[in-house]
C-alpha positions as CSV (number, residue, x, y, z in Angstrom):
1,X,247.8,37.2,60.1
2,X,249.7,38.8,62.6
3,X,248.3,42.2,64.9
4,X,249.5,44.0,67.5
5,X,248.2,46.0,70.5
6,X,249.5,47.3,73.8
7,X,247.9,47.9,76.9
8,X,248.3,51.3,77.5
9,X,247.4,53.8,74.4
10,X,250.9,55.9,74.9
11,X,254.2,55.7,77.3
12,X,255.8,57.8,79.3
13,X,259.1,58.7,78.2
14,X,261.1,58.8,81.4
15,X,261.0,55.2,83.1
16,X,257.8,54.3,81.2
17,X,256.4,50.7,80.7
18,X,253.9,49.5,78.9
19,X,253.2,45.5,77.7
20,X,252.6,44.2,74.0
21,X,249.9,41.3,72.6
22,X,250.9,40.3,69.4
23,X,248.2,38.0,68.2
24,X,249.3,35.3,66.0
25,X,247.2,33.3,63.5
26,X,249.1,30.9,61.3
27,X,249.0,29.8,57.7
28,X,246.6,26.8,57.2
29,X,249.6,25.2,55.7
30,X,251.5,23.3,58.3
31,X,254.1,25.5,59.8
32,X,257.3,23.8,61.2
33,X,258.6,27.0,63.3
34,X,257.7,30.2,63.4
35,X,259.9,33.1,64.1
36,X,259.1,36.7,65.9
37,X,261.1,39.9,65.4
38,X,260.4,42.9,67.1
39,X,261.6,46.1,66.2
40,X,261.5,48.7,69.2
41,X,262.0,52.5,68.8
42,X,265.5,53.6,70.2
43,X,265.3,53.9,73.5
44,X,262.7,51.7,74.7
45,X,263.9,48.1,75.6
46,X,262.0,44.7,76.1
47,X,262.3,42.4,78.6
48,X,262.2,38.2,77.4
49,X,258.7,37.1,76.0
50,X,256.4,36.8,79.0
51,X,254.9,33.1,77.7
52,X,258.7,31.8,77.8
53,X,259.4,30.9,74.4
54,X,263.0,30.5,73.2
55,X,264.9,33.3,72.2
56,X,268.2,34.0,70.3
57,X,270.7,37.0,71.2
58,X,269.7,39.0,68.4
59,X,266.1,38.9,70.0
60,X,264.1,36.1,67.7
61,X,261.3,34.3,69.5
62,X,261.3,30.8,68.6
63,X,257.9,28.9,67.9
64,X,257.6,25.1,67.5
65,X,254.9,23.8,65.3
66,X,252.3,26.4,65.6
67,X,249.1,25.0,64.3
68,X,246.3,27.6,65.8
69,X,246.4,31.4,67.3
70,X,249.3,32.4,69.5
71,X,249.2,35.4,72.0
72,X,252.5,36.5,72.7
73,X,253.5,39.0,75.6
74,X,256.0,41.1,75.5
75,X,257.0,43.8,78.3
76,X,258.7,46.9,76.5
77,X,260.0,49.7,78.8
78,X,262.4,52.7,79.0
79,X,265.1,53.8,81.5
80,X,266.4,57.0,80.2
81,X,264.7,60.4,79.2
82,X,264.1,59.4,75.1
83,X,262.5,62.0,72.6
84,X,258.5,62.7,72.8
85,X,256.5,62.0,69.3
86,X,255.0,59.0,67.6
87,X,257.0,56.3,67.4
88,X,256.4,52.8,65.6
89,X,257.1,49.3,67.0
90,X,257.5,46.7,63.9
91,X,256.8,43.1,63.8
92,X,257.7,40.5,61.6
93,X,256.4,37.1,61.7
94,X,257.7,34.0,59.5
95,X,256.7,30.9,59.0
96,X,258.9,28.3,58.2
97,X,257.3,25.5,56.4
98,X,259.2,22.0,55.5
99,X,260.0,21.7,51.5
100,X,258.4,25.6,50.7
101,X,259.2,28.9,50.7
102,X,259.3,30.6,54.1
103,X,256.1,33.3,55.1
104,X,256.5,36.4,56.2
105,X,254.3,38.6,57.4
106,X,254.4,42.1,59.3
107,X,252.6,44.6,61.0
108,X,253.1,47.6,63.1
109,X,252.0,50.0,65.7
110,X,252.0,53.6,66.2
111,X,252.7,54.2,70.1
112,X,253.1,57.7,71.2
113,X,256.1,58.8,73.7
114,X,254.6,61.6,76.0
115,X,255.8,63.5,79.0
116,X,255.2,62.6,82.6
117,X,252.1,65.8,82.1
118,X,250.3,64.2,79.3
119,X,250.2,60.7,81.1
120,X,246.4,61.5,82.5
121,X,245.2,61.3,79.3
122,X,245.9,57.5,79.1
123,X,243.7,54.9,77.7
124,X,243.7,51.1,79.1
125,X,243.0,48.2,77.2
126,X,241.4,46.2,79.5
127,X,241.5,43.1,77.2
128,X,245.2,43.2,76.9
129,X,245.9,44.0,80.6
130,X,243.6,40.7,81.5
131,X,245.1,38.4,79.3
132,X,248.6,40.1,80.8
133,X,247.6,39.0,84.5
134,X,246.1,35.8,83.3
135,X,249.7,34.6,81.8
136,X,251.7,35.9,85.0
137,X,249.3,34.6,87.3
138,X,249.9,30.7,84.8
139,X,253.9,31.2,85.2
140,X,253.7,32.0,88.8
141,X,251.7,28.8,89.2
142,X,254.0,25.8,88.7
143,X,257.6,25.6,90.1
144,X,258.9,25.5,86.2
145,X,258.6,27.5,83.3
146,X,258.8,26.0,80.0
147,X,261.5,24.0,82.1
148,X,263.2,26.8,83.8
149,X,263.5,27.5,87.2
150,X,261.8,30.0,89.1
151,X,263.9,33.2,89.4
152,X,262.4,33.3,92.9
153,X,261.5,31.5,96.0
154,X,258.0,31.8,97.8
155,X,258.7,31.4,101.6
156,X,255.7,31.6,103.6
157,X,256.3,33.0,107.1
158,X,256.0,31.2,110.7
159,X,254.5,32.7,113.9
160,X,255.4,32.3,117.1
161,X,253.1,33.3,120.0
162,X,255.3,35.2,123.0
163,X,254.1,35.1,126.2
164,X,256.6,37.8,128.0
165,X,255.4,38.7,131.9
166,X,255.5,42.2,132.5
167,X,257.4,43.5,135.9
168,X,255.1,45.3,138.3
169,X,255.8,48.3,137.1
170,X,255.2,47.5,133.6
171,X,251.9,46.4,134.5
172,X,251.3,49.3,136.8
173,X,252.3,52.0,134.0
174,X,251.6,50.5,130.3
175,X,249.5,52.2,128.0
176,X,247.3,49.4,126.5
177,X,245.5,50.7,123.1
């Protein structure tokens, strides 16, 4: 069974961003890989998977030996004015098992475009935004991702303590708050 939800019930249209869960529950067959397509609507773009997983240049997310749920992340976003309405993001989903025919399954989800204006009538899923910051907050955690390197450094700052003497009339005529 595959589903999919985002985080925020509609986009904006103009530099709009918005993140996807797509909750993946595997055969009860043993699955050797799995494979993820996603299907945007033109104009919006996606950024790599947020857990890390492998992906191809045509956009496939690679899955070794997936044996219980999966939650994949996926940040989807826009950088140019696109065209308000319904749109649809598709998903497809197989399963490829060892010595049987592949599974597919897909599913999809209707996310309105809107205009900057209609953005205050936004719904949040809280559920998907948690399980958002609880992933980010897991990759931040370790120096590696998946085996990657970070794409930044954390430098924590120094301080120093000055001591600077003040002439006479610096003492005489500073303004002390």
């Amino acid at each position: 069974m595959i589903t999919i939800r985002s985080a925020k019930s509609h986009m904006e249209n103009e530099e709009g961003m918005n993140h996807l869960w797509i909750k993946i529950i595997p055969p009860e067959e043993l699955t050797e890989q799995t494979c993820i397509h996603i299907d945007l609507p033109k104009g919006v773009q996606r950024l790599p998977n947020v857990n890390g997983y492998k992906e191809n240049e045509q956009g496939w997310i690679y899955i070794d030996e997936i044996t219980f749920q999966h939650d994949l992340l996926i940040e989807i976003y826009t950088t140019s004015s696109i065209e308000c309405g319904d749109s649809t993001i598709f998903a497809q989903v197989v399963f490829k098992q060892q010595n049987q025919e592949d599974i597919v399954m897909d599913s999809s989800l209707c996310l309105p475009i809107v205009s900057e204006e209609s953005m205050d009538q936004l719904v949040v899923d809280e559920e998907v935004v948690s399980l958002v910051k609880r992933k980010l907050a897991e990759r931040s955690e370790g120096d590696t991702v998946k085996g990657k390197e970070r794409d930044y450094v954390v430098i924590h700052p120094k301080l120093y303590e000055l001591s600077i003497e003040m002439t006479e009339l610096e003492k005489k005529y500073r303004i002390t708050f």
